[in-house]
N, C-alpha and C positions, 0 to 999 in steps of 0.2 A: 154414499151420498156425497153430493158435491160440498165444498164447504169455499166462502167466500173471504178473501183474507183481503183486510183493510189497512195499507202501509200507508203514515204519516208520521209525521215530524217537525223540527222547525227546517227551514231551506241551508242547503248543505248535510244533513246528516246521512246522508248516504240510502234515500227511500230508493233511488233506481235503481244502484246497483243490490240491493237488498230484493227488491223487488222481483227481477230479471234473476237472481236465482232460486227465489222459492217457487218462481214458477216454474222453471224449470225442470228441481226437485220433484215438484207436484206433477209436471204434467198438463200445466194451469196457461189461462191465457189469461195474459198481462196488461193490463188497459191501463195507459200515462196520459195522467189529462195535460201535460209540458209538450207530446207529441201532439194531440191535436191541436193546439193552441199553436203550436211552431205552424203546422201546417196548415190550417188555417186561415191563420191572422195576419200571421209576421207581418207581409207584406203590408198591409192593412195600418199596422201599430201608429199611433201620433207620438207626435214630439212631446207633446204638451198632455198633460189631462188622464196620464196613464191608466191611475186606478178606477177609476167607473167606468172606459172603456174598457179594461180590461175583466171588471168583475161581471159586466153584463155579461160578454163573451165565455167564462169561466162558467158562471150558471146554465148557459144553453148547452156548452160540450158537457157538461155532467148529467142535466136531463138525456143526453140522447146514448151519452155512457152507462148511462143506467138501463135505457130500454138495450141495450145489448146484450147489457151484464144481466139483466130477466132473460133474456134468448138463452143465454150459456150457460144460466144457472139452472132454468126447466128444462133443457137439453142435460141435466148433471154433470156440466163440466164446473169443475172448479176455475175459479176467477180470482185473480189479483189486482184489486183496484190502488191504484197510485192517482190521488184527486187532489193532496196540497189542501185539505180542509183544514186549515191554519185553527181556526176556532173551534170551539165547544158546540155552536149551535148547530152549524154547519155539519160534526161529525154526526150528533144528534139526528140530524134531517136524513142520515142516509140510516142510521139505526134503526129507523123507524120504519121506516122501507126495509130492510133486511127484515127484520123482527114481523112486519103487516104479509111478507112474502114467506115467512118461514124459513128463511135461511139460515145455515150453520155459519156463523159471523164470525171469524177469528180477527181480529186488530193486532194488529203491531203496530210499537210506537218506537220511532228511531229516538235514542237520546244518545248528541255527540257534544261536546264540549262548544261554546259557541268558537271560540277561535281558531280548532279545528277546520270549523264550518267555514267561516270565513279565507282560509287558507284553501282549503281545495276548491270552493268557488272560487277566486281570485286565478288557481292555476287550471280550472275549466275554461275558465276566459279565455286563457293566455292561448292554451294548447288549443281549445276547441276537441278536444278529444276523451273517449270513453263514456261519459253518460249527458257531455255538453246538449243542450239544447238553444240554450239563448243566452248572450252576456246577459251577466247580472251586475251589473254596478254596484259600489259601494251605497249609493243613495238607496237601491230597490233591495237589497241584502238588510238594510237598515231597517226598511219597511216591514217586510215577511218577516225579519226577528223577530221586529217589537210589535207584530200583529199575533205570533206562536201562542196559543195559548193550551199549554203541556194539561194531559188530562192531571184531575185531582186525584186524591184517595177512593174518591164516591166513584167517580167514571173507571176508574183501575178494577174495581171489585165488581161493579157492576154488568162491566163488558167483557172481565175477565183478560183484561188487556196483557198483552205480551211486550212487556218494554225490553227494548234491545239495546244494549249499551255499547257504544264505538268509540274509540279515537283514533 
């Protein structure tokens, strides 16, 4: 049976390259909500007014990442979803959809140290190489840390969560 594996994090901890090997391992297809968004949007992106342009945008590639991820999952392929659901509620929303579908739901939860984080964002920028998709700026890095909100004890026990620890 296929089983659906759920990577998040706060930004920086390493979900794509984490991602991009368990699929691998698995045999799984890897769906990066950062790639459709790059592909997309970019073009698109404003100077000004980022976050509600961007969370509109964010909400519509996950509806349509989701009707995918039903194609591959009643086809029995396992799937890697990478969606940046920074919050509680948000992880919720797809729990619930997994759990109304009957999916076997594995979560991993990247935990890196934040300055880590900030360090290999900072040399993603720079290089643009290996899992780069978009600079992140110091001010947008600020943003998605202090938006991360790390599952508790209830959500670990409850989803059975796999926390993965990096530096």
């Amino acid at each position: 049976m296929a089983t659906l594996h759920l990577i998040e994090g706060p930004v920086g901890a390493g979900k794509s390259t984490y991602a991009g090997r368990l699929a691998l391992a698995e045999g799984a297809v890897h769906l990066n909500l950062d790639e459709w968004m790059v592909h997309l949007f970019s073009p698109d992106r404003p100077a000004d007014g980022f976050m509600p342009w961007y969370g509109e945008r964010k909400d519509r590639c996950i509806d349509q990442i989701w009707r995918i991820t039903e194609r591959l999952m009643d086809a029995d392929i396992t799937t890697v979803l990478e969606l940046g659901l920074v919050q509680r509620a948000a992880r919720e929303h797809i729990y619930a959809r997994a759990d109304a579908a009957g999916y076997v739901l594995q979560v991993h939860v990247l935990d890196t140290p934040r300055e880590t984080r900030r360090q290999r964002v900072r040399a993603r920028n720079e290089t643009g190489s290996g899992t780069f998709r978009m600079v992140v700026s110091d001010e947008i890095f600020e943003l998605a840390d202090g938006a991360w909100e790390a599952p508790d004890e209830w959500e670990c026990q409850a989803r059975g969560i796999k926390l993965v620890h990096s530096d």
